[in-house]
C-alpha positions in Angstrom: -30.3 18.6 -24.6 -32.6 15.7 -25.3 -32.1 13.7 -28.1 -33.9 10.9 -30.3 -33.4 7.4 -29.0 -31.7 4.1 -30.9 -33.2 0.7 -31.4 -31.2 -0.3 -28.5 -32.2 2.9 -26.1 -29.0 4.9 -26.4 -29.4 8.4 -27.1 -28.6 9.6 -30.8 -26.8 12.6 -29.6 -23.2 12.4 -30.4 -20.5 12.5 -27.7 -17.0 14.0 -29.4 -13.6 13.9 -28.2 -10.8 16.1 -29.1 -7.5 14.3 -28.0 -4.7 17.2 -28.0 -1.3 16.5 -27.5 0.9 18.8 -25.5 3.2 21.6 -27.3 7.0 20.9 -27.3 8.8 20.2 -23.9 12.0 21.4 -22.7 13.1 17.4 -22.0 16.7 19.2 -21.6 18.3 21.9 -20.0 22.2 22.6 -20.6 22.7 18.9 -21.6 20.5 17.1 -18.5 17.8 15.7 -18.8 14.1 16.9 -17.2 11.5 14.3 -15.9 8.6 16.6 -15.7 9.5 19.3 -18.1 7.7 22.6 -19.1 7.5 23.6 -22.4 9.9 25.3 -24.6 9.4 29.1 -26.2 7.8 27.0 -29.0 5.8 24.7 -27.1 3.9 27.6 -25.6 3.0 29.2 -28.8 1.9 26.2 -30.3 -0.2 25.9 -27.3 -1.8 29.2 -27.4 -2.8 28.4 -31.5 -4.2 25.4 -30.7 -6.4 27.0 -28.0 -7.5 30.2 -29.8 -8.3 27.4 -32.9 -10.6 25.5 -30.3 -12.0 28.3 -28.9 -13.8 28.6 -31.9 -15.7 25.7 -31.3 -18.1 27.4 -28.8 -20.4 27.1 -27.0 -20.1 23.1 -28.4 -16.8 22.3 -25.9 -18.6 21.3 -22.3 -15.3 19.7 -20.7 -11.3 20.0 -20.5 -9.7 17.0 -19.2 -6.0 17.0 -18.6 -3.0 14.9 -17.6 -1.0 15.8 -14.5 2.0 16.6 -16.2 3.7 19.8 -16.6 3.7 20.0 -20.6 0.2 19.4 -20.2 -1.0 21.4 -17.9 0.9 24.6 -19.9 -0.8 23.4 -22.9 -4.2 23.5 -21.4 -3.6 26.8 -19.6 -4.5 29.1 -22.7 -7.4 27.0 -23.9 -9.0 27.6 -20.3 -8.3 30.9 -20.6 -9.7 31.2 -23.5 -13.2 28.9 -23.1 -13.7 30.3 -19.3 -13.7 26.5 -18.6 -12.7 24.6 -15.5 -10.1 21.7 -16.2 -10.4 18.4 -14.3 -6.8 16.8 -13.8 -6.7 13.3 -14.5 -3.8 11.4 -13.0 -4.3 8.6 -14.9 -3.9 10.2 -18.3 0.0 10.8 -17.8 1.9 9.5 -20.5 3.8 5.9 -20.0 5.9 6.5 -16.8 9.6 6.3 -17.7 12.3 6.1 -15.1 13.4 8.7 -12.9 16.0 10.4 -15.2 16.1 13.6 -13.9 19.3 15.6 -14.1 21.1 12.4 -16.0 23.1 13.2 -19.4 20.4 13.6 -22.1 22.9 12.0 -23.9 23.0 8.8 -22.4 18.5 9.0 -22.3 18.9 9.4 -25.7 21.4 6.8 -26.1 19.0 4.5 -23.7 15.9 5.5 -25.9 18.3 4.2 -29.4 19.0 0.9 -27.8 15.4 -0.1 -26.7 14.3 0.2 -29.6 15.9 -3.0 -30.8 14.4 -5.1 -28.4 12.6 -8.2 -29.3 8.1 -7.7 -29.1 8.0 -9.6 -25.3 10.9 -6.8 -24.4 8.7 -3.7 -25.4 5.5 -4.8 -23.6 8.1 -5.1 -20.8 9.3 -1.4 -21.2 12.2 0.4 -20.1 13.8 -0.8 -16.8 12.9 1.1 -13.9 9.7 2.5 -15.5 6.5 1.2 -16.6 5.9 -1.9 -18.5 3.5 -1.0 -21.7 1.2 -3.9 -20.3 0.3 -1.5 -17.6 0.2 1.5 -19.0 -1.9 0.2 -21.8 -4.2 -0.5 -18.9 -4.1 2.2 -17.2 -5.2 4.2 -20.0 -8.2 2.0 -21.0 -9.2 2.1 -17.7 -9.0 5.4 -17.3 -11.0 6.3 -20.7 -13.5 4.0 -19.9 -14.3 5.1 -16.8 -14.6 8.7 -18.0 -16.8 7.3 -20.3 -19.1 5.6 -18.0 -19.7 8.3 -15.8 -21.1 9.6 -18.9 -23.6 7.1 -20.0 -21.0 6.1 -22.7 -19.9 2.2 -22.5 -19.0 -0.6 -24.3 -21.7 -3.4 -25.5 -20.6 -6.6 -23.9 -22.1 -8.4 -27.1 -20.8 -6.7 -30.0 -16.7 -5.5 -29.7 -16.8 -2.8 -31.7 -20.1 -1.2 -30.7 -20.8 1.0 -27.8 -24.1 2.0 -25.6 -24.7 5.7 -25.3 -27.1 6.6 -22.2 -25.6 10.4 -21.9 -26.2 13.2 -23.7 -24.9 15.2 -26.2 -20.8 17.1 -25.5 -17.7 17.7 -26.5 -14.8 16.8 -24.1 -11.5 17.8 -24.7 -8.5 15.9 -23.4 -5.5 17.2 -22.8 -2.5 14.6 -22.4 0.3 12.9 -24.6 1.6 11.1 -27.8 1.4 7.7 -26.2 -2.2 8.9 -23.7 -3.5 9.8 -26.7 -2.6 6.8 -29.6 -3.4 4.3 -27.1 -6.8 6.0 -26.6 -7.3 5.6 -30.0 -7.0 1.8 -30.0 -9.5 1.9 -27.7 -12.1 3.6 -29.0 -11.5 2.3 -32.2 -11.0 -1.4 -31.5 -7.9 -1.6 -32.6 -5.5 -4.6 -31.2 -2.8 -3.0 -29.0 0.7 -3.4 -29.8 3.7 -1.9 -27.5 4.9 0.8 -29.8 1.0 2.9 -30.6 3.0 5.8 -30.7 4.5 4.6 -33.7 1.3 3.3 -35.4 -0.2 6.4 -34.7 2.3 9.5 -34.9 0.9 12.6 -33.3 2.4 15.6 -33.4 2.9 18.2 -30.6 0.2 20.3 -30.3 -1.8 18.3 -32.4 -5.6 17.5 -32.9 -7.5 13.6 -32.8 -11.0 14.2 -33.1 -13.9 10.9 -33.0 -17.3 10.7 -32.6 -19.6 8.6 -31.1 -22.1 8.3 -33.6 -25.3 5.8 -33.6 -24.9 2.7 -36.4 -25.7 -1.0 -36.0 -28.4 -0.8 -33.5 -25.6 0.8 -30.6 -22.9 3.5 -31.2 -19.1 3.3 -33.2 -16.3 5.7 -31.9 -15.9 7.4 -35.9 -12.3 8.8 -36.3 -13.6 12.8 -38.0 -9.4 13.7 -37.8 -6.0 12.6 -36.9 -2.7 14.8 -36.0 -4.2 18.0 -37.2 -1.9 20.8 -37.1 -3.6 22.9 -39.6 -3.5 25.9 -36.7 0.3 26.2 -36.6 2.7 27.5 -39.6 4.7 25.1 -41.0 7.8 26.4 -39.2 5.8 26.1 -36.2 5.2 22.0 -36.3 7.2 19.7 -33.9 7.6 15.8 -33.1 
């Protein structure tokens, strides 16, 4: 679909994203805890509402992205289903690697998770030992977005921090990941200074919806945030965190 073209050469056509977060996991099974878990009776409903709500959206969704991990791929299952669309798996997109706690007490992970998060601000960029540090998996995630971005015409100008050059065309991509994929994402795209704990600056809800646009303004293109943990297609009794 051709579109007009901006001062700078970028196409006008918008490129949209629609972040989703996974539906609830099962993170424990008769007390232990999982490290790749699949997703609870609830999880799997609210991933079916979330994809009969996007479905709607056609013929304007042209991608599905999604994260390795089991949640993730359960959550996307319905919405390809229901779009006839192919997913691309993107191993990068996994949420911040945590250690290998499979089959420990959930207790004592939950115990684990209480402490940390007393530590000083050099002790969370460090992260949890025996996983990844937030350093890293901040970067792993920018690198990841941006690279899915450049293979789309879509990168940022050198000159100007919050401005981006669009060369592609016109799509909607949905990505199919986490709490902490997805709010770090957001930084990104929005130019907002990173901080260890994004998940707690921006709070996402299972199932949930992030959409932003790049739109064309100041001579290049601004990633424009259109809505944030959106959850408007599940009941109330059906919401999670």
């Amino acid at each position: 679909m051709a579109g007009s073209r901006s001062p700078r050469g970028g196409s006008l056509d918008p490129v949209e994203i629609i972040l989703v977060r996974h539906g609830q996991p099962a993170w424990s099974v008769d007390g232990h805890s999982r490290h790749d878990p699949s997703l609870t009776e609830l999880g799997a409903i609210q991933a079916k509402k979330t994809a009969a709500r996007l479905a709607r959206r056609l013929p304007g969704i042209t991608e599905i992205l999604v994260s390795p991990a089991v949640r993730s791929q359960e959550t996307a299952a319905p919405l390809i289903e229901a779009t006839g669309i192919d997913a691309v798996t993107i191993d990068d997109l996994t949420e911040m690697r945590l250690p290998q706690w499979e089959g420990e007490p959930e207790d004592r992970v939950q115990r684990i998770f209480a402490e940390s998060r007393l530590r000083a601000p050099a002790q969370w960029w460090d992260g949890i030992d025996g996983g990844e540090s937030f350093r890293d998996f901040h970067r792993r995630i920018d690198g990841a977005l941006t690279g899915i971005l450049a293979e789309r015409g879509v990168t940022p100008d050198p000159d100007h921090r919050h401005l981006w050059r669009s060369e592609g065309g016109d799509g909607t991509i949905v990505l199919v990941a986490h709490g902490g994929t997805n709010s770090v994402a957001l930084t990104v795209l929005l130019g907002v200074e990173p901080t260890p704990w994004e998940w707690e600056r921006f709070v996402l809800g299972h199932a949930s919806i992030a959409r932003v646009r790049n739109v064309p303004l100041a001579g290049g293109h601004v990633w424009s945030l259109r809505a944030f943990n959106d959850q408007e297609h599940l009941a109330a009794d059906e919401r999670s965190r």
